[in-house]
C-alpha positions in Angstrom: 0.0 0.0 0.0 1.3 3.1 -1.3 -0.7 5.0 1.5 -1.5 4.5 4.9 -4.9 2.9 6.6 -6.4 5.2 9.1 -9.5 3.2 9.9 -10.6 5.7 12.7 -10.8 8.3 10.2 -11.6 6.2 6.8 -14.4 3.8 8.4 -16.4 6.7 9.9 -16.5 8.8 7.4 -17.8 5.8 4.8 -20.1 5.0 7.4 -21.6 8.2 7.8 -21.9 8.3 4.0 -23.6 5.0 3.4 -25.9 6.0 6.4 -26.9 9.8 5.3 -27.9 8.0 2.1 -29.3 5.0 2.9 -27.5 2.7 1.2 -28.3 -0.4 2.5 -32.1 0.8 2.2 -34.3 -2.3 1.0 -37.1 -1.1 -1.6 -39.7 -2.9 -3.5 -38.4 -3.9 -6.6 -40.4 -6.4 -9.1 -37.5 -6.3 -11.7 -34.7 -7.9 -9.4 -34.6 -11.1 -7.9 -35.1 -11.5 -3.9 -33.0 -12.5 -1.8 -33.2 -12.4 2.3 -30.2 -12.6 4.2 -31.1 -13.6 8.3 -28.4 -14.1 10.8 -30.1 -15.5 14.7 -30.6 -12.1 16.6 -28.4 -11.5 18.9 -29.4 -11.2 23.2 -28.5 -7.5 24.2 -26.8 -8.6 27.0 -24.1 -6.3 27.1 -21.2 -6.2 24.4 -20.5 -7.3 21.2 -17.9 -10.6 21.2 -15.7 -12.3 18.3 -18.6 -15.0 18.0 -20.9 -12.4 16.5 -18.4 -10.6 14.6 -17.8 -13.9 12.9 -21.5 -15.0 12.5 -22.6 -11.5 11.2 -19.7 -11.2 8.8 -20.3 -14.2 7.2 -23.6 -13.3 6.6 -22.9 -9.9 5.5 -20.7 -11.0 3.3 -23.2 -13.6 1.4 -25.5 -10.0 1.4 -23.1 -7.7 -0.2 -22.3 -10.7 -3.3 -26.0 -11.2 -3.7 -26.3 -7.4 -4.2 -23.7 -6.7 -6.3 -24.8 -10.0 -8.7 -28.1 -8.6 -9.2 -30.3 -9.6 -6.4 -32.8 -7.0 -4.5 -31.4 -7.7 -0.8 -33.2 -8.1 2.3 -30.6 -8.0 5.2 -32.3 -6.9 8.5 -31.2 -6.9 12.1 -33.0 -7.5 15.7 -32.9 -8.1 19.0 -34.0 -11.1 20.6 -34.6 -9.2 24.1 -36.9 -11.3 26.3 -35.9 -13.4 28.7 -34.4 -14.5 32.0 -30.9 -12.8 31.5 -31.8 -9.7 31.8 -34.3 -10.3 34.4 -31.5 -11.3 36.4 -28.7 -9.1 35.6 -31.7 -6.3 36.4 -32.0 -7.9 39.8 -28.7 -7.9 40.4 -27.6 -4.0 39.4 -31.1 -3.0 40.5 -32.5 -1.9 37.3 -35.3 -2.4 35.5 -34.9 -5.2 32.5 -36.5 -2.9 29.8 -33.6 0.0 30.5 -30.9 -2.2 31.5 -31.9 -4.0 28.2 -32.3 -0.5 25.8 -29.2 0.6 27.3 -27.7 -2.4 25.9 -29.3 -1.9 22.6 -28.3 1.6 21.8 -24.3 0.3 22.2 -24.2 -2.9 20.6 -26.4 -1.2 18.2 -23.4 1.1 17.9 -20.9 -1.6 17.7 -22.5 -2.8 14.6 -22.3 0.3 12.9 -18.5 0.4 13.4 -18.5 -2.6 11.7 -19.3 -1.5 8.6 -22.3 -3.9 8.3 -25.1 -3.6 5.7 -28.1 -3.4 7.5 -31.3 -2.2 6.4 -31.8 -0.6 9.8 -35.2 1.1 8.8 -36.6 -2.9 9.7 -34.8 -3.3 13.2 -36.8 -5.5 15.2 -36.9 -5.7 19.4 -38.7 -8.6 20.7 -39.6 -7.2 23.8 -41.4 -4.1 22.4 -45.3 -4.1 21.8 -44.8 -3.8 18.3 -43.5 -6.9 17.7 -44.7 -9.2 20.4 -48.4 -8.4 20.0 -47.6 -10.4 16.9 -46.0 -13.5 19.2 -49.5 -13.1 20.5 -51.8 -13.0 17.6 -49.8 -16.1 16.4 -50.7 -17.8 19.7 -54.0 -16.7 19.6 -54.7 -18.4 16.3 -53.5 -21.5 17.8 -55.4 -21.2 20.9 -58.7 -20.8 18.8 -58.0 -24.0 16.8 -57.4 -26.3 19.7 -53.6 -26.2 19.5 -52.9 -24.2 22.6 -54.1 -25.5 25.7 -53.0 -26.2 29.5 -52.7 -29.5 32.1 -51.3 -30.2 34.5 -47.1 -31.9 33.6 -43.9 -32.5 35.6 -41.3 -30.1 34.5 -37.8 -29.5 35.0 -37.9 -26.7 37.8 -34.9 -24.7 38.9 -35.3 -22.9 42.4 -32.3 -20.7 41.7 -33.5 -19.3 38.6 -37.3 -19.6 39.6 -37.8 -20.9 36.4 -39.1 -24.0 34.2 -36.3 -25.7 31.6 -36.7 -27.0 28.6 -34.8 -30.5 28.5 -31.6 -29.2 26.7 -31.3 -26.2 29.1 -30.5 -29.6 32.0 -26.9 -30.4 31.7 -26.2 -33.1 34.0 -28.9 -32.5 35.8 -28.1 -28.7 36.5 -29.9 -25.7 34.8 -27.6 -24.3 32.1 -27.2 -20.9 33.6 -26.9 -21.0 36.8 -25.6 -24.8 37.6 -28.0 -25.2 40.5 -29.5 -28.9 40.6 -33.0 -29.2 38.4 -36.4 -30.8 40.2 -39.1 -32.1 38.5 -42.3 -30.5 39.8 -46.4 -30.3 38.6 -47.7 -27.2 37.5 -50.0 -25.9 35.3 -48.4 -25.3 32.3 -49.7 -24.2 28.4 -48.3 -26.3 25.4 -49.2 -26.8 21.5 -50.3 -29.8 20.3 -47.7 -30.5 18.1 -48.4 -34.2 18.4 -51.3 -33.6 15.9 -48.8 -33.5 13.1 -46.6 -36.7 14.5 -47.4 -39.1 11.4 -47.3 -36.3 9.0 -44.1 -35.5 10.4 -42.8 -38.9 10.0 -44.2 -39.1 6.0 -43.1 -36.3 5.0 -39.5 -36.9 6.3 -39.4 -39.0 2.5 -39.8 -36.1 0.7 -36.8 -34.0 2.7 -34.3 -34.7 -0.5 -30.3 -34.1 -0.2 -31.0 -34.8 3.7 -28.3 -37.9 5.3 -30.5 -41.1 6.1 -28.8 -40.8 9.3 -30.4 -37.5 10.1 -34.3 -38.9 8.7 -33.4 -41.7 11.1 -32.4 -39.5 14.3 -35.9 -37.6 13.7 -38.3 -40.5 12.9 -36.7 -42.1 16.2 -36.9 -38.8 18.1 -41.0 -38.6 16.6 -41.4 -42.4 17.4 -44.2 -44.1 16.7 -45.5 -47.6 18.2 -48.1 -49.6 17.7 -49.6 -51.0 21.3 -52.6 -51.1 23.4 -53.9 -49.1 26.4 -54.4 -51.9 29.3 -56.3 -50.1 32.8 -55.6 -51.7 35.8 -57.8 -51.3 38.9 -56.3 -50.1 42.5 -57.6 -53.0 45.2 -57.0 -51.7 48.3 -56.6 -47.2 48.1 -55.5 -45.6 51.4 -58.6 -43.5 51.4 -61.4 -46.1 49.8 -61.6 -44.5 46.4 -61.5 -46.2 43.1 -58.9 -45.8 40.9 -57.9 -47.0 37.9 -54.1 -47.1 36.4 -53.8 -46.9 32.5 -50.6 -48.6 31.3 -49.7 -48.4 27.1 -47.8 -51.2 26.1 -46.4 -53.0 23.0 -46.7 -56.4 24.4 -49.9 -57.0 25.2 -49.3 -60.8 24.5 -47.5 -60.8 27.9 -50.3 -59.3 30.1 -50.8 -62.9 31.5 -47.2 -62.7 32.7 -47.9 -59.5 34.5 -46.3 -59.7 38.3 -45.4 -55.7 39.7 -46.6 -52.9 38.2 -44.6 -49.8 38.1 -45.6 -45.8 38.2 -42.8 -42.8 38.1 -41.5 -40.7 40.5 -43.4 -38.2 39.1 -47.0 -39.7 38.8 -49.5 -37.7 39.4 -51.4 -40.0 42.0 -48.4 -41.2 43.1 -49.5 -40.0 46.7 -53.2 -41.3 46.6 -51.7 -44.5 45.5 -49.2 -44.6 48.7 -50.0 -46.3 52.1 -49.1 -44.5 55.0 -46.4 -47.0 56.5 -44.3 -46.5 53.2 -44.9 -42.7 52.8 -41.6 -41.5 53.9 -39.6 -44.1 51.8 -41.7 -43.3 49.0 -41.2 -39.2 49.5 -37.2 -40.3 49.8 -37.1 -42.3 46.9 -38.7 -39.6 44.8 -36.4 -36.4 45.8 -33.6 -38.5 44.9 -35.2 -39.2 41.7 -35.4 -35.4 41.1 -32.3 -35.2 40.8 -31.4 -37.4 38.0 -31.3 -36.8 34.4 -33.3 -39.0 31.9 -30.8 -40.2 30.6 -29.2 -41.5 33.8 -32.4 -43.1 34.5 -32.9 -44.6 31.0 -29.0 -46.4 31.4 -29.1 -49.5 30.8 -25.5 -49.5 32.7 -27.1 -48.4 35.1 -28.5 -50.6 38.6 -32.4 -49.8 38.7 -34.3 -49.1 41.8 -37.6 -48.5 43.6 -40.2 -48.9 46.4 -43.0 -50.5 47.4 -46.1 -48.3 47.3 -47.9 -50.6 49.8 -51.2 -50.7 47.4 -51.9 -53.2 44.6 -53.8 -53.9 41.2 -55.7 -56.4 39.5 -55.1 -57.8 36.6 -58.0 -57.9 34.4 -57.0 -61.0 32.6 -56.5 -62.9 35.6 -57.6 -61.8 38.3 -54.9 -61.9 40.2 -53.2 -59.6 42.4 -49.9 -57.6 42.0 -47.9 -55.4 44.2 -47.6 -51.3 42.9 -43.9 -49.9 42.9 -42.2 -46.6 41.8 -38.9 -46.9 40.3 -36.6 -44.0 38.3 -36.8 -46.1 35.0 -40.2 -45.4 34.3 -40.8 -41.7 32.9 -43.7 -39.6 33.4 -43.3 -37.9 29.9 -43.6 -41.4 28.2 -46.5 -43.3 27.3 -48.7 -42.5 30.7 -46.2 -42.8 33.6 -47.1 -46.1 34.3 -44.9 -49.9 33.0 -46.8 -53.1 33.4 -43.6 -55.5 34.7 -43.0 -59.0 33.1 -40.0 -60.4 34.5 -39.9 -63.0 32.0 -39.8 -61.1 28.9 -38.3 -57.9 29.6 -34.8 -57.9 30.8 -35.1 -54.3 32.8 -38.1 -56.1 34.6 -36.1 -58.8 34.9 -33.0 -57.2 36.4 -35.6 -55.3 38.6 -37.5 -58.2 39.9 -33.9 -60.3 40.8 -32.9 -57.6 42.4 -36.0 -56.8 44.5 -37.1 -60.6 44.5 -40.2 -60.2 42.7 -42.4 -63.2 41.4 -41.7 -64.3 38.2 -44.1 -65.8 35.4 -43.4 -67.4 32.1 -45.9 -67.0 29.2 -44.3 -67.6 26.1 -41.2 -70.4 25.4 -39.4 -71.6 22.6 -41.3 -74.9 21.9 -37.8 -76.2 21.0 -36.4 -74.8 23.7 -38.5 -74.0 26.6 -36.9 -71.8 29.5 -37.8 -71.0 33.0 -36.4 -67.5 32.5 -34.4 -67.8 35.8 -31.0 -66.6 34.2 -32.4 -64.2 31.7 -35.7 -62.8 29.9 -36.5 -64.6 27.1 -37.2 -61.8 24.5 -37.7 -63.7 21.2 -40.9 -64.6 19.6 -42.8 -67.9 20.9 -45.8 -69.7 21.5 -47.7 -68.7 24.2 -48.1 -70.9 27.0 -49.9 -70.0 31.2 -52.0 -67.4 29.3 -55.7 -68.9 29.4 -57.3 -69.2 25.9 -54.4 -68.0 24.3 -52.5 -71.1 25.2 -50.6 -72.5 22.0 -51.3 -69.1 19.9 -47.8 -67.9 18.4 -47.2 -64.8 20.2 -47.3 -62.0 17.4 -51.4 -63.1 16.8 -51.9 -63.1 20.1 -51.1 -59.1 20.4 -54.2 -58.4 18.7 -56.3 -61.2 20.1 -55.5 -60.2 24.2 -56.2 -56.2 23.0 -59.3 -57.5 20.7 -60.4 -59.3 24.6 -59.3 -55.9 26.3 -61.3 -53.9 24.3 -64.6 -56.4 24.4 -64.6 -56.4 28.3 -64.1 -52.5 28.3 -60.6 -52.2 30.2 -58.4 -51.5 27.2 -58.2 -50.3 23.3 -55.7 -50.0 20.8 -52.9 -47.4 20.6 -50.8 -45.7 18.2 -48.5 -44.3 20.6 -45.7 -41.0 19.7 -42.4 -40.5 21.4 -43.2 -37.3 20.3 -44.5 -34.6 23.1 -46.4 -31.6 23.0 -44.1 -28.5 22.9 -44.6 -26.7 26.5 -44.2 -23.1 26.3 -45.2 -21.7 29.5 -41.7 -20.7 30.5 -43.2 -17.2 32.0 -41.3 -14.5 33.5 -41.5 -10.9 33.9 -39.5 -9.9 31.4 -41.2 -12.1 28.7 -44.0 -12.5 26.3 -47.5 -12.5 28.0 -49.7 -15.3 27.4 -52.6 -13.3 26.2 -55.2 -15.2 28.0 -56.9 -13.4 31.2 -58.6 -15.6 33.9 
């Protein structure tokens, strides 16, 4: 370079050009292709780092070559501004969030502008300004009207520090994210959309997601998950206070009901404590802090040891009869299926590991003809004939899925089930610095 680079003096005075004149303006313009250029908003939460210097370069970058090939471009810039950060970075300076958060605005908003980046600043979006969440409202509105937003009662991952619920990725290790402070599951009230609605479409439509990796269509159609089963009910015996009660458990093997020896509810179950005697309250209330505490994926493990107590009450089993023992143990899961596993010792080896471990009965109802197995030294897993299962005796065990729901379903205690992995999205992670729920009780 034949001349020096004084960017304190170059930059700014370019920059005041291109903004006195508007040159990164977008305008309507039918004879030139579109093209929109959208980099994530960034959180005003204090200063600019290298991270978004590299993210928004990049993009600008792809911006300024669309534009000088032709292309009529729409690069804007935002501020995602709601949310618990500022909350409590207000708490602790003793601010309010909306100035602590402008504040924060008007010099990153700055720092952008040194940059040199082209920004149509004329469509600057702030999340936490009327004018842009009444339309996070609307859109929830619509939903609401259609049956897509509603509220129940669910167990949800709770931090005390924060004061918050977390969505499932925002529990590392079973911490919260932010603040490290150990994560509780808890029942509230909470809204959601129904997203399980579009489950199968979902899952159809991942065919037609071209120039996608088969290993990604496999991740999602595992993470949607769909299941053909049955919902069994099972009748509580002997409740604490005299009530009747009646325990639904979905299952893809109904051809094992006659095998049926504990049943099993989560930690988290909503009648967990109806369902408790008073003699095994406290082990119970033990049991489930310490559950609490763990993540799902420690409790799905299969490395891992399982355990549980004794609720003191029992069920029937509508096939039999007979009378079985209620537990709660950490590997059953509130979120899946309803809360509550129907054990078979023989033919499910976490059952199995469960019931050696606690010395629970044990029932065989379908062998290998050519090998038939007492099932003391492991589950036996494999398709079979059925065998100690009433009417069903000598029926290969794949028929007899549909013939024990088809009896289910005659006799009123059960009915088929196309069953989702898939979960309503809850969205009722409300604070004060946050988007209202428009709905007013």
């Amino acid at each position: 370079m034949k001349e020096s680079y004084y960017p304190q003096e170059i930059e700014k005075k370019w920059q005041k050009v291109w903004e006195e004149n508007k040159v990164f303006k977008t305008t309507d313009d039918d004879e030139k292709p579109k093209y929109y250029a959208l980099s994530m908003f960034p959180y005003p939460s204090g200063k600019l780092h290298m991270g978004h210097v590299r993210n928004y370069t990049i993009t600008d970058v792809i911006a300024r070559y669309k534009k000088m090939n032709g292309f009529n471009v729409l690069h804007p810039m935002g501020w995602d501004s709601f949310g618990l950060p500022a909350e409590n970075a207000a708490m602790k300076h003793g601010a309010n969030p909306e100035t602590w958060t402008d504040e924060n605005i008007k010099y990153m908003t700055k720092q952008l502008k040194m940059l040199g980046l082209s920004y149509d600043w004329d469509r600057e979006v702030t999340t936490c300004k009327p004018d842009y969440y009444k339309w996070t409202q609307w859109l929830f509105l619509q939903l609401y009207k259609k049956g897509l937003a509603y509220k129940k009662e669910a167990a949800v991952n709770w931090c005390e520090q924060c004061g918050t619920v977390l969505a499932n990725e925002q529990v590392i290790d079973g911490k919260c994210w932010r603040c490290d402070s150990v994560v509780e599951k808890k029942y509230l009230s909470q809204w959601f959309l129904k997203i399980t609605d579009y489950a199968e479409v979902l899952l159809k439509d991942l065919d037609k997601l071209t120039g996608w990796g088969d290993n990604v269509k496999t991740m999602q159609a595992n993470w949607i998950g769909k299941s053909q089963g049955a919902i069994l009910k099972f009748k509580v015996c002997d409740m604490p206070d005299g009530s009747d009660l009646e325990i639904p458990v979905y299952t893809t093997r109904p051809d094992t009901a006659y095998g049926i020896t504990y049943l099993v509810v989560a930690p988290e179950y909503k009648d967990i404590e109806k369902l408790t005697t008073p003699e095994n309250k406290k082990a119970v209330e033990e049991y489930r802090a310490n559950a609490r505490k763990m993540t799902e994926i420690e409790r799905l493990s299969t490395e891992r040891v399982k355990t549980g107590v004794p609720l003191g009450t029992h069920c029937i089993n509508p096939f039999t009869g007979e009378k079985f023992p209620l537990w709660t143990a950490d590997y059953a899961l509130v979120e899946y299926g309803t809360g509550a596993v129907m054990a078979v010792p023989t033919h499910d080896t976490r059952d199995f590991d469960f019931a050696k471990k606690y010395n629970l009965p044990m029932k065989v109802v379908i062998e290998n003809p050519e090998n038939p197995s007492d099932c003391k030294d492991a589950a036996y897993t494999d398709p079979g004939i059925m065998v100690n299962s009433g009417e069903f005796n000598g029926m290969n065990n794949e028929d007899a899925k549909k013939a024990i729901t088809e009896k289910a379903v005659k006799e009123g205690f059960g009915e088929f089930k196309t069953q989702y992995r898939l979960r309503d999205w809850l969205v009722s992670r409300q604070r004060y610095w946050g988007a209202p729920i428009p709905v007013v009780y």
